[in-house]
C-alpha positions as CSV (number, residue, x, y, z in Angstrom):
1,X,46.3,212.4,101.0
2,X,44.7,211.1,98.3
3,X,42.9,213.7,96.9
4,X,45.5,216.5,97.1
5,X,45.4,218.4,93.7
6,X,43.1,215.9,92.4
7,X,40.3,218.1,90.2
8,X,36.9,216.9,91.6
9,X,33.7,218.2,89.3
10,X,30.2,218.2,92.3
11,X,27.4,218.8,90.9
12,X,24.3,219.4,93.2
13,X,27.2,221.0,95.4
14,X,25.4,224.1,96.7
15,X,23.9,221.9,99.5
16,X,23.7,218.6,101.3
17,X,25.6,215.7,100.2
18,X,27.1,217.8,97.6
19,X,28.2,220.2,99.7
20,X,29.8,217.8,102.6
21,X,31.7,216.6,99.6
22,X,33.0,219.9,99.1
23,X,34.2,220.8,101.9
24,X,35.5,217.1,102.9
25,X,37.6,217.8,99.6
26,X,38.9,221.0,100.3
27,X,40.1,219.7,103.8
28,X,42.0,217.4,101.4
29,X,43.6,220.0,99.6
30,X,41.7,219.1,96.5
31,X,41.0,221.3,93.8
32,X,37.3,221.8,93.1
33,X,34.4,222.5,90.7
34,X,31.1,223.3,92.1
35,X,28.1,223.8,90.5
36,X,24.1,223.7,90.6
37,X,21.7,226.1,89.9
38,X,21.9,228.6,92.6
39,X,24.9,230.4,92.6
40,X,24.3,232.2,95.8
41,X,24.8,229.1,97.2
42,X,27.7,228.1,95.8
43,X,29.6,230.9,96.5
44,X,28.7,230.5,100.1
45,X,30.3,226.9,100.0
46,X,33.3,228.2,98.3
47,X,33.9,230.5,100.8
48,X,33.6,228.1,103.2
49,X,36.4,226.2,102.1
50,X,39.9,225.4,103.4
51,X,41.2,226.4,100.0
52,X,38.6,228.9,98.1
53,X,41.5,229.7,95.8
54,X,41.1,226.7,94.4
55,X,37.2,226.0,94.0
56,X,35.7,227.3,90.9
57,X,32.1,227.9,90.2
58,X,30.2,227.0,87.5
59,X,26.0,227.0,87.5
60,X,24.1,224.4,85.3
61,X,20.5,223.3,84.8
62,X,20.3,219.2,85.0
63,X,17.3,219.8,83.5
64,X,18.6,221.5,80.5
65,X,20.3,218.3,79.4
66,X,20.7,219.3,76.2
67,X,23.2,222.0,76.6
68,X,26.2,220.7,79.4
69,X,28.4,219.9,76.4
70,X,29.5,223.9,77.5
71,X,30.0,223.7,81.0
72,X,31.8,220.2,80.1
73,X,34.1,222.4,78.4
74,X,34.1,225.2,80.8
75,X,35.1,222.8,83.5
76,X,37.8,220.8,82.1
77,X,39.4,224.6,80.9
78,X,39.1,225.8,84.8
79,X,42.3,224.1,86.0
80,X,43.2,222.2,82.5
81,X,41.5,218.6,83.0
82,X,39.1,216.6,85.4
83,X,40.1,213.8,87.3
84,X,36.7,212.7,89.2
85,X,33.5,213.6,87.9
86,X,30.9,213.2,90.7
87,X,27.2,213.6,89.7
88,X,25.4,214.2,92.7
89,X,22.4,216.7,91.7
90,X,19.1,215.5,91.8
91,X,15.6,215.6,92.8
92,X,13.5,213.3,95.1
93,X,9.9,212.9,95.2
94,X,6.6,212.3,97.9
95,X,3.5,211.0,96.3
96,X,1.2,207.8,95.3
97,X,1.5,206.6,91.7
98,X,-1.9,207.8,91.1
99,X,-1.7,211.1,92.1
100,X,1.2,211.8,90.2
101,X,1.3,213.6,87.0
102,X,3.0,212.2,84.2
103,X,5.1,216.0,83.8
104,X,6.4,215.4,87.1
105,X,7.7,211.9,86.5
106,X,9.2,213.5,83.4
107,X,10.9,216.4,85.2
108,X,12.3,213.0,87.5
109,X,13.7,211.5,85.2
110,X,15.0,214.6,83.0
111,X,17.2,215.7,86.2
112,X,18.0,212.5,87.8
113,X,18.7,210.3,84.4
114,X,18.9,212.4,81.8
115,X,21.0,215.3,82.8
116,X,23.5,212.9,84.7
117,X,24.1,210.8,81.7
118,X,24.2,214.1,79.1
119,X,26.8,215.5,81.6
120,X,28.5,211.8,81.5
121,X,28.7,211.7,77.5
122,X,29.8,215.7,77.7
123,X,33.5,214.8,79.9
124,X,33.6,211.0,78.4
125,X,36.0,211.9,75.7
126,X,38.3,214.0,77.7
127,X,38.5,210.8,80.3
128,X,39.2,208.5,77.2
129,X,41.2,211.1,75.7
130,X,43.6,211.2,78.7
131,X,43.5,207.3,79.4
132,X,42.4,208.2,83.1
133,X,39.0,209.2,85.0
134,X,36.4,208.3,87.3
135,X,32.7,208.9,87.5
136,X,31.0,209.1,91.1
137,X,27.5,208.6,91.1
138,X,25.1,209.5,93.6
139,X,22.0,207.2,93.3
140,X,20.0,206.1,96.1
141,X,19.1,202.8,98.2
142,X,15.6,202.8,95.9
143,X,18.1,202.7,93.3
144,X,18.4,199.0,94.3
145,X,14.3,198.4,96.0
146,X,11.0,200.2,94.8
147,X,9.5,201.7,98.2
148,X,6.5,203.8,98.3
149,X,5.8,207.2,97.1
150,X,9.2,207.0,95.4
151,X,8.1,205.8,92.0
152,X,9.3,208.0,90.0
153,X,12.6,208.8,92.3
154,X,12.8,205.0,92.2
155,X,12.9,204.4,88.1
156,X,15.2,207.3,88.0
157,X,17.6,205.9,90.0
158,X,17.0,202.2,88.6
159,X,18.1,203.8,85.4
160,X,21.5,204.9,86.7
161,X,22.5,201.9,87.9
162,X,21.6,200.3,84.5
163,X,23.4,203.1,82.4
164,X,26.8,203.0,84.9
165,X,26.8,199.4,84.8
166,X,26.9,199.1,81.1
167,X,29.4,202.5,81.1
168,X,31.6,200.3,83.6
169,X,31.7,197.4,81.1
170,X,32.9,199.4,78.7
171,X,35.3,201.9,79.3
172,X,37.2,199.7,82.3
173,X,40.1,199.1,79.9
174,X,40.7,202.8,79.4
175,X,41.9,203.1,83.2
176,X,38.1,204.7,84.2
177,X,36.3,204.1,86.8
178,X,32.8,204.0,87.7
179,X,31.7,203.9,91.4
180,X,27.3,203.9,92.5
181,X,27.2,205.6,95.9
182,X,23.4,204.5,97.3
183,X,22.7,206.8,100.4
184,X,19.7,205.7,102.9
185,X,18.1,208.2,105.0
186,X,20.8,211.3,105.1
187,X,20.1,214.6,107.2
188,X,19.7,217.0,104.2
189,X,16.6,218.8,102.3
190,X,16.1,216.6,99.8
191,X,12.3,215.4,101.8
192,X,11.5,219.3,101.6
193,X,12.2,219.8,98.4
194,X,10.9,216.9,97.3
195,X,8.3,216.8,94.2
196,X,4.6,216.0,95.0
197,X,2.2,214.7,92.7
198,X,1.5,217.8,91.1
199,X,5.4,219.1,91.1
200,X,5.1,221.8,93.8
201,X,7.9,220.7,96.5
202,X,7.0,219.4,99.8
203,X,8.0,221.9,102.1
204,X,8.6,219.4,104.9
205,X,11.2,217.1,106.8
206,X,10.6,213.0,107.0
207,X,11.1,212.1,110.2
208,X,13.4,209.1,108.8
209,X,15.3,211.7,106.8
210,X,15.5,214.0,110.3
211,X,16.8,211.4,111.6
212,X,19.2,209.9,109.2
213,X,23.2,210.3,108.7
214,X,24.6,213.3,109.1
215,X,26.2,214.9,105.6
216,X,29.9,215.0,107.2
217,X,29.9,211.5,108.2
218,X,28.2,210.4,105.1
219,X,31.0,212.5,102.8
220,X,33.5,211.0,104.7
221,X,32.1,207.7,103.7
222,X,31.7,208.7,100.0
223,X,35.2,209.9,99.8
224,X,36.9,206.5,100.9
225,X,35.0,204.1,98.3
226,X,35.9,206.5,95.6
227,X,39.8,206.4,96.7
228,X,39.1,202.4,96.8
229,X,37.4,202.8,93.4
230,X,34.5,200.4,94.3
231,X,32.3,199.8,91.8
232,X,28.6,200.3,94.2
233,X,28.6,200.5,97.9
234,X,25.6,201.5,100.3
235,X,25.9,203.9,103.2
236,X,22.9,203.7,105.2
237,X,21.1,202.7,108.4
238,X,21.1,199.2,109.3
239,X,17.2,198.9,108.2
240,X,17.7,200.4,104.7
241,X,20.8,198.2,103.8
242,X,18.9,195.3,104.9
243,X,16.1,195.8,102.7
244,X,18.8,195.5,99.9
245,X,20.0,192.0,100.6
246,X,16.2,190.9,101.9
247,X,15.6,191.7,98.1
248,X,18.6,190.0,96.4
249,X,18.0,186.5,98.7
250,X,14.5,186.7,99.9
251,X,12.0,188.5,97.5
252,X,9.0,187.2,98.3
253,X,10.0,188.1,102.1
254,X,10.2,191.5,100.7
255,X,7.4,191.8,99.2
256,X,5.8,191.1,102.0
257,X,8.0,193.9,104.3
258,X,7.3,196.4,101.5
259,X,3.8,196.2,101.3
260,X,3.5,196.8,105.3
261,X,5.2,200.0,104.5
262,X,2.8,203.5,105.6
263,X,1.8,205.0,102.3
264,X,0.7,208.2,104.2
């Protein structure tokens, strides 16, 4: 198998996507480090494991973006490097433009943008350092369309795409690969612990997101463009990964689509 032994850093691992991943990899015989904030949680996951002998646990704070350098170090000393760096933690969000304050668009992009790339810079130099290394990123579909009440989620994402993009372009000759994972609708919390326009989460399931992917199939999914090393793929419903390409060929048609969207 591909992953066997391969060292696989998750962050947002305590849950959902993150936490399919985990135990996807462990099935694999990889050897993992989780972390997120709640380390409750993660010890639940690692104990869930195939192999919790070889899943380490490590808590960080996105948010605190200016002090990963540390778990950067703590993680590459847990089994002596990192092979695949997947940054998966994150924060989504439910509200109008206009009732939004501007401290929670910050605490958006802080998480989402900031934190992933600060965690990014922290392990660069051990990838370059060892000629061999691949960052995973967990983005969105709105990483690619604006829909509403995502603007803030939205820009956050945008940003990744733009930093990883550049990133790509300029470590490829150092063996490192860079792969954008855009999920549509997937069955996990992220609608109830969405942001609101005030930063209180919203508490509640989207229908779409009830109804979306489950987190097995989708890590499944994950795991097999990272072992082809794409560079962006889109796992999604039929609807969502139509709205990409409507975009790329047809703007004005969807402008139009978008607009007919509920913003209730």
């Amino acid at each position: 198998m591909f992953f066997s032994d391969k060292i696989v850093w998750i962050t947002g691992a305590s849950s959902g996507i993150g936490k399919a991943l985990a135990l996807e990899l462990s099935n694999q015989n990889a050897k993992l480090i989780l972390s997120s904030r709640k380390k409750d949680d993660l010890a639940l996951v690692k104990a869930a494991c195939k192999n919790p002998d070889k899943v380490k646990i490590i808590t960080l704070d996105l948010e605190d973006y200016t002090n990963l350098q540390s778990k950067a170090d703590e993680a590459i000393a847990a089994f002596g490097t990192v092979d695949i760096l997947v940054n998966n933690g994150g924060i989504s969000q439910r509200s109008l433009v206009k009732d939004t304050t501007i401290l929670v668009d910050k605490r958006i992009m802080d998480i989402n943008y900031l934190g992933t790339v600060a965690l990014t810079k922290a392990i660069l130099p051990h990838f370059i350092k060892n000629k061999n290394g691949h960052f995973v990123v967990t983005t969105s579909i709105v990483g690619k369309i604006g829909t509403p009440l995502r603007s803030s989620y939205a820009a956050s994402k945008h940003a990744l795409h733009g930093f990883f993009d550049s990133l790509r372009a300029e470590i490829h000759q150092e063996n490192i690969a860079v792969t954008l994972v855009c999920p549509g609708f997937i069955n996990t919390n992220i609608s109830k612990n969405a942001l609101t326009g005030n930063g209180t989460p919203q508490q509640k399931m989207d229908t779409a997101t009830a109804n979306g992917i489950q987190p097995e199939r989708f890590a499944k999914l994950m795991l097999k463009a990272i072992e082809q090393r794409k560079e962006e793929v889109y796992i999604s419903g039929a609807k969502e990964k139509l709205g990409v390409y409507v975009k790329r060929f047809f703007p004005k048609i969807f402008s139009k689509m978008i607009k007919k969207m509920s913003v209730t």
